[in-house]
C-alpha positions as CSV (number, residue, x, y, z in Angstrom):
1,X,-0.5,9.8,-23.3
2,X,-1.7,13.7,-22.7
3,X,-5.1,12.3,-22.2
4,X,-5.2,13.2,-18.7
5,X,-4.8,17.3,-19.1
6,X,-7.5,17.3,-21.8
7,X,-10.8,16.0,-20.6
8,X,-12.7,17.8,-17.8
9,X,-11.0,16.9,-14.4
10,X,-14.0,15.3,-12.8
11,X,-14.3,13.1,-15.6
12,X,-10.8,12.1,-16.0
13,X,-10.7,11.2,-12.3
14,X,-13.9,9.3,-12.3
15,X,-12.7,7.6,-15.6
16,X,-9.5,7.0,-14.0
17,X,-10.7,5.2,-10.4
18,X,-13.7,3.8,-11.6
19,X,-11.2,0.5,-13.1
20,X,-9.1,1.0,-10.5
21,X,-12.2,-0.2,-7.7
22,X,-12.3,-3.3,-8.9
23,X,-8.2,-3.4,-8.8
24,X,-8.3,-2.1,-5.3
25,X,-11.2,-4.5,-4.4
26,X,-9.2,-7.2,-5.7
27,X,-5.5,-6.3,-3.8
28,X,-7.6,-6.5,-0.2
29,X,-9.7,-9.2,-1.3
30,X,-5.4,-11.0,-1.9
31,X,-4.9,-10.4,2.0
32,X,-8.2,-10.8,3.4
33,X,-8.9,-14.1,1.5
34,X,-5.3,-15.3,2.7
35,X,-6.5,-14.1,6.5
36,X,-9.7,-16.1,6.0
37,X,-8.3,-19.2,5.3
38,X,-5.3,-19.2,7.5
39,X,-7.5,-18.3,10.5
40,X,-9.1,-22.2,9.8
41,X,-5.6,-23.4,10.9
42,X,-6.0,-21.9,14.5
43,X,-5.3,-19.1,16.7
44,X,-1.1,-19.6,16.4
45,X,-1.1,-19.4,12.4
46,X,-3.4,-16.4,12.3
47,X,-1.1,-14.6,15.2
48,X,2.2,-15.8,12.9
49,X,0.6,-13.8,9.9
50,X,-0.6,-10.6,12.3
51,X,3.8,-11.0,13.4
52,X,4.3,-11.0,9.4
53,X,2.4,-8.1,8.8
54,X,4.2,-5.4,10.1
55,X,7.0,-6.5,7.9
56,X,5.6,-7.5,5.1
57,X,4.3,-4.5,4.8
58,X,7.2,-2.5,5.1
59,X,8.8,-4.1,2.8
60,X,6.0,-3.7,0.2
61,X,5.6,-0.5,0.9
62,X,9.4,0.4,0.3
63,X,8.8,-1.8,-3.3
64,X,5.5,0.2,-4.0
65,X,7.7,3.9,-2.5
66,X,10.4,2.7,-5.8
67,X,7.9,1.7,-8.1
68,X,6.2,5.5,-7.2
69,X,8.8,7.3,-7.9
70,X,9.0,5.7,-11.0
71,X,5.4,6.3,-11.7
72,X,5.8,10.3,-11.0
73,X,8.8,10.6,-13.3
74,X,7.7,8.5,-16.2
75,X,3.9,10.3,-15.9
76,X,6.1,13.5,-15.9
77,X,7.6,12.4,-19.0
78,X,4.3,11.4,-20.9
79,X,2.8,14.2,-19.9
80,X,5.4,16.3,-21.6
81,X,5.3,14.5,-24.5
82,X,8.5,12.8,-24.0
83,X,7.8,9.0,-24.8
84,X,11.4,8.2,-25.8
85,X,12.7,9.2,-21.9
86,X,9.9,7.7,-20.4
87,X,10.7,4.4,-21.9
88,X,14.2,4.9,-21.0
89,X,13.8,5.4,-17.6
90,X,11.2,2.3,-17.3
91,X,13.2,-0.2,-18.3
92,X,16.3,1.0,-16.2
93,X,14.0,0.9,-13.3
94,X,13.3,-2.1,-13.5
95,X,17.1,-3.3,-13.2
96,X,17.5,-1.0,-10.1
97,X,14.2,-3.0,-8.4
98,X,16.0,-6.1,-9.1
99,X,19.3,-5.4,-7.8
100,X,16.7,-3.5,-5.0
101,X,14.7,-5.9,-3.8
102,X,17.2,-8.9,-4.2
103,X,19.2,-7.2,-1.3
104,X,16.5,-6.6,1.2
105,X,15.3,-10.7,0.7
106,X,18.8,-11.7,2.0
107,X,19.1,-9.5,4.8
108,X,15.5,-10.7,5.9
109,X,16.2,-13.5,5.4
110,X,19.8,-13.3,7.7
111,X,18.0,-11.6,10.3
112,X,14.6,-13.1,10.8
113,X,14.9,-14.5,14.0
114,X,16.0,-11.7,15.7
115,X,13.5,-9.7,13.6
116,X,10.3,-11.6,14.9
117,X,11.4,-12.1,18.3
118,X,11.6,-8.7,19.3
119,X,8.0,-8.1,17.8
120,X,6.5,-9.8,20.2
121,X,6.8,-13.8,18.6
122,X,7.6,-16.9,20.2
123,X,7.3,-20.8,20.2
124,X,4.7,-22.2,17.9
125,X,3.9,-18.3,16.7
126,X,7.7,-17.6,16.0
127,X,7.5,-20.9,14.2
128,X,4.7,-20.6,11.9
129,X,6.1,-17.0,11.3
130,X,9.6,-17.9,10.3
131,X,8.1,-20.6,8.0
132,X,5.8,-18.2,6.3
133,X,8.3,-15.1,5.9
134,X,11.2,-17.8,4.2
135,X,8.6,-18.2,1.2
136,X,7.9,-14.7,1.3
137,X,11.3,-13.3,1.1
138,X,12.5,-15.7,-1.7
139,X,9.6,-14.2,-3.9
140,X,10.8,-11.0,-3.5
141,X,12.1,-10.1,-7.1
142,X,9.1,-11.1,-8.6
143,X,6.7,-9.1,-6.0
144,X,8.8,-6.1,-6.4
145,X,8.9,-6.6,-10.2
146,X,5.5,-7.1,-10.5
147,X,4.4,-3.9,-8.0
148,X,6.5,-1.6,-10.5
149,X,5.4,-2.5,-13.4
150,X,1.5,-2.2,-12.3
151,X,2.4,1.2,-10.9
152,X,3.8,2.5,-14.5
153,X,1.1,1.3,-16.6
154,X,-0.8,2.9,-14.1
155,X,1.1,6.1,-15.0
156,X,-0.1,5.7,-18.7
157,X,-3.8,6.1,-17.8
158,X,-4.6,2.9,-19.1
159,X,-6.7,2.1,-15.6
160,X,-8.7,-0.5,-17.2
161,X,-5.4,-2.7,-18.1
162,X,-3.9,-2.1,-14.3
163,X,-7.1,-2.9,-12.9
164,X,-7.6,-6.4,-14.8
165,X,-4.2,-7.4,-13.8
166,X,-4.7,-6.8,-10.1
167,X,-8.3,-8.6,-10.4
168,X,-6.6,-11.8,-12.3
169,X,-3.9,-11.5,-9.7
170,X,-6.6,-12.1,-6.9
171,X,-8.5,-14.6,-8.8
172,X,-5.2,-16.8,-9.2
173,X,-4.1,-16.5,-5.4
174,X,-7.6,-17.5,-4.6
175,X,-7.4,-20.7,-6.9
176,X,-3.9,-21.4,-5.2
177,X,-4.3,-20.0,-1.8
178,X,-6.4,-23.3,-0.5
179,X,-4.9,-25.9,-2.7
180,X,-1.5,-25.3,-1.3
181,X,-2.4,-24.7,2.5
182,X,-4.4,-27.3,2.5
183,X,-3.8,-29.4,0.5
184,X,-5.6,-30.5,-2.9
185,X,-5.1,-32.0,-6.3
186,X,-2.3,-34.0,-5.2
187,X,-0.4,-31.6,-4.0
188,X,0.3,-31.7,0.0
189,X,-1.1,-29.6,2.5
190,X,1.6,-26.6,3.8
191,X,0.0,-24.7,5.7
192,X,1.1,-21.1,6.3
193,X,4.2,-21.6,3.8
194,X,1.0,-22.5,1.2
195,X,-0.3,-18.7,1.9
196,X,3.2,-17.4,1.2
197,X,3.9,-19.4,-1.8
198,X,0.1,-18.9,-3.5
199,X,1.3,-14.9,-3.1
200,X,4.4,-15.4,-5.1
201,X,3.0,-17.4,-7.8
202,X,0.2,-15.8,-8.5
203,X,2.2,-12.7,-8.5
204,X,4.8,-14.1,-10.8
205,X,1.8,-14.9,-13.7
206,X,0.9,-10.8,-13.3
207,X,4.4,-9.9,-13.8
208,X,4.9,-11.4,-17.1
209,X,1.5,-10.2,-18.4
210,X,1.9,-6.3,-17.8
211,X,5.6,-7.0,-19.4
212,X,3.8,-7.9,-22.6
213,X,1.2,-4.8,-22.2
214,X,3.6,-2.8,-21.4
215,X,6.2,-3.9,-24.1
216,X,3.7,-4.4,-26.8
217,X,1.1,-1.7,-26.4
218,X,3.1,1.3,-24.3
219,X,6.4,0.5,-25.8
220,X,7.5,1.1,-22.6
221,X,9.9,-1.7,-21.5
222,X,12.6,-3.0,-24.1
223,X,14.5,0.3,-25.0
224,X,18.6,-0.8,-25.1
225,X,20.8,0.0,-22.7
226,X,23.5,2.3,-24.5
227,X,24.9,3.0,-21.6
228,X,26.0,2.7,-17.6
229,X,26.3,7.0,-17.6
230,X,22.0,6.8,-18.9
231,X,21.3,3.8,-16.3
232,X,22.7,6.1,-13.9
233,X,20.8,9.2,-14.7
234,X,17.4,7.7,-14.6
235,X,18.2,6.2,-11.4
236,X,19.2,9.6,-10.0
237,X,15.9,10.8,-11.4
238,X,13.5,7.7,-10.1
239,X,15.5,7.6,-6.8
240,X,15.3,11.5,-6.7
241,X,11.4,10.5,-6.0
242,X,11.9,7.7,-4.7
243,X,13.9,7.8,-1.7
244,X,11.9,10.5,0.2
245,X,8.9,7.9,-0.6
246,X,11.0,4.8,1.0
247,X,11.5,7.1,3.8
248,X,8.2,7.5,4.0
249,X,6.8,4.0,3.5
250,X,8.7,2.8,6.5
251,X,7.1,4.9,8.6
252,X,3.8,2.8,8.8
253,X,4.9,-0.7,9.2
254,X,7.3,1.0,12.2
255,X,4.4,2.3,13.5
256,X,2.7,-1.1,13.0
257,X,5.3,-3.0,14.6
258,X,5.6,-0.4,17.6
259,X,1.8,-0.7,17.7
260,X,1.5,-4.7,17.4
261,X,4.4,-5.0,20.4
262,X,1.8,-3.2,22.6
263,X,-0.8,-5.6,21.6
264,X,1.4,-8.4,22.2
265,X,1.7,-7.8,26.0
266,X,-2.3,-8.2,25.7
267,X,-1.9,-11.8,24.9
268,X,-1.6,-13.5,21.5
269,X,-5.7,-13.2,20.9
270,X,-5.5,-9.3,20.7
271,X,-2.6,-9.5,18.3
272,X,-4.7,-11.7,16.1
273,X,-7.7,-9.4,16.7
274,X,-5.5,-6.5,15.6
275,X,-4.1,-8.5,12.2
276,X,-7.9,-9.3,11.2
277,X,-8.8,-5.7,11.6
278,X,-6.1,-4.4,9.8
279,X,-7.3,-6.1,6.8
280,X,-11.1,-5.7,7.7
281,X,-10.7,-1.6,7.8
282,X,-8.9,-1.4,4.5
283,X,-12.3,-2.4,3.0
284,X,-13.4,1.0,3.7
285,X,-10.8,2.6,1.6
286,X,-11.4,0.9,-1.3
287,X,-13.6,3.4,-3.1
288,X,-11.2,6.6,-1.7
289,X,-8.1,4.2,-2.5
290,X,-9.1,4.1,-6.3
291,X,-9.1,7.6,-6.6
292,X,-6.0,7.9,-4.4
293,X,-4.4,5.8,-7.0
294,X,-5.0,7.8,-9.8
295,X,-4.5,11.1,-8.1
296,X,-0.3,10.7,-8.9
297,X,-0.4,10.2,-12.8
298,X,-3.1,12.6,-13.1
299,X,-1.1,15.6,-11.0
300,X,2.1,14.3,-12.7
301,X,0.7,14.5,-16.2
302,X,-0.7,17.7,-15.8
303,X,2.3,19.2,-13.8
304,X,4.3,17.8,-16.9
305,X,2.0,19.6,-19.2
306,X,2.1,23.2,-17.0
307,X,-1.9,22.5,-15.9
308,X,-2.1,23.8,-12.0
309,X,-5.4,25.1,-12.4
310,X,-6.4,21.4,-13.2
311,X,-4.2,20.2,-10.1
312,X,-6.2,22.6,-8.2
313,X,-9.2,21.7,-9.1
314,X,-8.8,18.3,-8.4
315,X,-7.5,19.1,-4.7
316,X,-10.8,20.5,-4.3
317,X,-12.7,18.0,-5.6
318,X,-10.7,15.1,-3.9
319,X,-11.4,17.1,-0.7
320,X,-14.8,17.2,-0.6
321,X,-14.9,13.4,-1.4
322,X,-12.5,12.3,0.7
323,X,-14.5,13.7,4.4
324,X,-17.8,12.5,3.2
325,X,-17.1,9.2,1.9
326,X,-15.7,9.0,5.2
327,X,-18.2,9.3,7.5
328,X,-20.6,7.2,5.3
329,X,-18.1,4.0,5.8
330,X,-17.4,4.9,9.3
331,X,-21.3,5.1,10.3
332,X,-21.4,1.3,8.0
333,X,-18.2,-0.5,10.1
334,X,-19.9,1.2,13.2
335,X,-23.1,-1.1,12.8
336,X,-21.5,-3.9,11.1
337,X,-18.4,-4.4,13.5
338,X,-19.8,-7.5,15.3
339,X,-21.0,-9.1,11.8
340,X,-17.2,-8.4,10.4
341,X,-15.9,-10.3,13.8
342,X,-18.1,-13.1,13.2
343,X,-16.6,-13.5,9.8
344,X,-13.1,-14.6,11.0
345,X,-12.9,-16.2,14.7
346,X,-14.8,-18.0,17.5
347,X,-13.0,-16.7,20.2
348,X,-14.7,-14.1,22.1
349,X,-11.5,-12.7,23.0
350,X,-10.4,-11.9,19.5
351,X,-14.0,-10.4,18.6
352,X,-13.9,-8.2,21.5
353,X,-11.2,-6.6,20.4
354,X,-11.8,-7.0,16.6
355,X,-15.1,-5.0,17.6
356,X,-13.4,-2.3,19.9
357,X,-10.6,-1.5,17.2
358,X,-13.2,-1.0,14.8
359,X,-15.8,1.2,16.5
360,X,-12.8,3.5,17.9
361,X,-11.1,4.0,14.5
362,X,-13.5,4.2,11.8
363,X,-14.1,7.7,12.7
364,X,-10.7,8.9,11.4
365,X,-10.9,6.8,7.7
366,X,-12.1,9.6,6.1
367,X,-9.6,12.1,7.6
368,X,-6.8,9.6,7.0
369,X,-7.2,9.4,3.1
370,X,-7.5,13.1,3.0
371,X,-4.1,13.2,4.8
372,X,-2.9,10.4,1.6
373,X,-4.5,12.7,-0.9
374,X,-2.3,15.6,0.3
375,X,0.8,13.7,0.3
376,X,0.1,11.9,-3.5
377,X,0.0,15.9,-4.5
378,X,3.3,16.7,-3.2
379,X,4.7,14.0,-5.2
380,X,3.0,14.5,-8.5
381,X,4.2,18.0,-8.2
382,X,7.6,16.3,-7.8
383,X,7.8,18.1,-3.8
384,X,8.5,14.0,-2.0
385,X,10.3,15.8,0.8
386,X,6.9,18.0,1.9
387,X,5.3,14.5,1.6
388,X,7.6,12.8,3.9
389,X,7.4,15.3,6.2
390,X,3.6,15.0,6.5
391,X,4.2,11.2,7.1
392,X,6.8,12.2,9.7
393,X,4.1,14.6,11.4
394,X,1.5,11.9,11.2
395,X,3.8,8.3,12.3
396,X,6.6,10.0,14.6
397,X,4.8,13.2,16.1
398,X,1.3,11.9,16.7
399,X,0.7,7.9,16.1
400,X,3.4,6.5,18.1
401,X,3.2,9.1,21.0
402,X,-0.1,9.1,21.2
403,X,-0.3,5.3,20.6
404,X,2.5,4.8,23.7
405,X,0.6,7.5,25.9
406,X,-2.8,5.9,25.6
407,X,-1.9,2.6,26.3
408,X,-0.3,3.2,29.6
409,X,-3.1,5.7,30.4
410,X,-6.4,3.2,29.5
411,X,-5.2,-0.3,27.9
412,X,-6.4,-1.0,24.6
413,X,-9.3,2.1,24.7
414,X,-6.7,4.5,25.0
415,X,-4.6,2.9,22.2
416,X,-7.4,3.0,19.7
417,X,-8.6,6.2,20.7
418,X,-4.7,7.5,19.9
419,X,-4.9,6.8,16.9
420,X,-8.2,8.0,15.8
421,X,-6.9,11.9,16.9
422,X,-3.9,11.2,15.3
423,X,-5.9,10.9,12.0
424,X,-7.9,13.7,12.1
425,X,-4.7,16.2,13.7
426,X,-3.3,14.4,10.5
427,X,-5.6,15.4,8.1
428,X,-5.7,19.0,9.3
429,X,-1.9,19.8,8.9
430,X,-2.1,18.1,5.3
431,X,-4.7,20.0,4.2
432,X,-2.8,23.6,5.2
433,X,0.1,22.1,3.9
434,X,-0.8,21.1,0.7
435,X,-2.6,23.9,0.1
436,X,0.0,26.3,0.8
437,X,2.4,24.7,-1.6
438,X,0.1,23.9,-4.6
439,X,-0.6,27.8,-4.4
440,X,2.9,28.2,-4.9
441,X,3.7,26.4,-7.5
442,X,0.7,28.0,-9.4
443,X,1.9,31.3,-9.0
444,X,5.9,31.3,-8.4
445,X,6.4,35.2,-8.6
């Protein structure tokens, strides 16, 4: 799987992202279609899925941070020509997410409650919540399975597979998502739990395809375990990489759930408004987020294979795209903001502030992936803790501060505008950063 330190590196990005846009495309598409119809319930189930998000995405992101570091290790691996380890450490991996994510479902599910009041939730909302999350945390295993596996195949190159399996993903959840919340084909209408439940299933039929890919075309999952001392070793190596990137990955959902208890002392219409545009906004990373996700196999490969010219390349490439890819999607939400609003709610409170969010923040997308694209360097050159400590700079040092300081200052302006100059302060330091430590490590003397 060398493939990615031979070709030009424009052309192995572009023939890297361009599956990986419809894949990307498809993964919002899962939670904006979910928004869409849960928002035809009411105002309380759409504020019971804003409470959830926070969590749920911490908790994904900690799966995805584990499935990452086994992505950079195995890439590492193929990139040096070393199939047999690569294979070894895969299939071990997957035991440790098990065992991984199995824990963190019963401690959700022990402390939800607790959890959800504190965020902000109550009555109905709390409710709603509690119903949706149960579903959630039971499917777990599978999610966490399922995020892994996509991650390594992604790791092989083989973009076009990964990107299929996130598309069918969507396409399933779609078919399932208003059957089971409201009801169709003789099965009864759940509601919110239907949302939860079309996630898990649909992500359970992905798992056991990109088994069989990577089984029967990689020959990446299957490989016996001889023994406890090996398990152990390629979990030191994945959690060597991976642990830095859990670290990391909780630092946005905390900042989400700090951010989304400020909201909540707006009222529950401004906490809906602010779960809608969560989802809306991610639209405009979905061409930069298809590069983003090949940017870690690519740098691991050719880190693996002792290419930092290509690694620097990249970086300057990825730079350049990054800033004005940007602005074009910020100067698009800008104009579009009210039609986007429209989309999802009747309520003029929940557009006003749908609308506000959108025209403050857009301004910093661009500036935000470019931050990402630093940090996905650090960890194909196998540096997580330089990584993490960009996310530290950007959640702890500027978000939540700034967040906190605007609020009290001007209401919601001033909480918007926070985080708009945290992404672009963010952006800076990655870019000096990175820089500084990719010129390293092409020229150690």
């Amino acid at each position: 799987m060398a493939s990615l330190t031979e070709q030009s590196v424009s052309r192995t990005i572009f023939r890297l992202a361009l599956p990986m846009l419809a894949g990307t495309f498809a993964i919002n598409a899962y939670n904006l279609t979910d928004a869409w119809f849960v928002s035809r319930l009411g105002t309380n189930p759409l504020a019971a899925m804003s409470f959830a998000m926070p969590v749920t995405m911490l908790l994904g992101f900690v799966m995805m941070a584990l499935g990452s570091g086994t992505m950079t290790v195995v890439a590492h691996a193929l990139g040096g020509g070393r199939h047999a380890k690569a294979a070894r450490i895969t299939t071990h991996a997957v035991l440790l997410m098990l065992i991984f994510s199995s824990v963190l479902a019963l401690a959700g599910l022990a402390g939800m409650d607790a959890l959800f009041t504190r965020l902000g939730a109550s009555g109905e909302a709390l409710r709603l919540t509690r119903d949706f999350m149960t579903v959630w945390y039971l499917g777990m295993p599978v999610m966490g399975l399922q995020n892994m596996l996509g991650v390594v195949l992604t790791s092989t190159g083989n973009t076009r597979a990964s990107s299929a399996l996130m598309v069918a993903g969507t396409l399933v959840n779609l078919a399932l998502a208003p059957a089971l919340i409201f009801g169709a084909a003789g099965l009864p209408a759940m509601g919110i739990r239907g949302a939860a439940l079309a996630t898990v299933l649909s992500q359970a039929a992905v798992l056991a395809l990109t088994a069989r890919v990577l089984h029967r075309r990689h020959r990446l999952l299957g490989s016996a375990v001889t023994s406890f001392k090996r398990v152990l070793v390629s979990w030191r190596s994945v959690l060597g990489m991976g642990l830095p990137a859990v670290y990391s990955s909780i630092l946005t959902p905390l900042s989400a759930a700090v951010i989304t208890r400020i909201v909540a002392g707006y009222g529950e219409p401004a906490v809906a408004a602010l779960g809608v545009a969560g989802r809306i906004e991610i639209f405009s990373f979905l061409v930069p987020m298809s590069v983003g996700m090949s940017l870690t196999p690519f740098v691991a490969q050719n880190y693996g294979a002792g290419r930092m010219d290509r690694i620097l390349q990249a970086r300057r490439l990825t730079t350049v795209f990054a800033l004005g890819f940007g602005l074009l999607a910020a100067a698009g939400l800008f104009l579009t903001a009210g039609l986007f609003a429209d989309l999802f709610t009747a309520d003029p409170a929940v557009k006003a502030v749908l609308v506000k969010y959108i025209r403050f923040t857009c301004f910093g997308y661009g500036c935000l992936e470019l931050h990402r694209y630093s940090t996905f360097f650090m960890n194909g050159i196998q540096r997580p803790l330089y990584s993490a400590g960009l996310n530290t700079l950007r959640i702890l040092a500027l978000l939540i501060p700034l967040a906190l300081l605007g609020s009290r200052l001007y209401g919601l302006d001033g909480l918007f505008a926070g985080r708009l100059v945290s992404d672009v302060a963010a952006a800076a330091a990655g870019l000096y950063v990175a820089g500084r430590v990719l010129r390293r490590a092409a020229n150690p003397s």
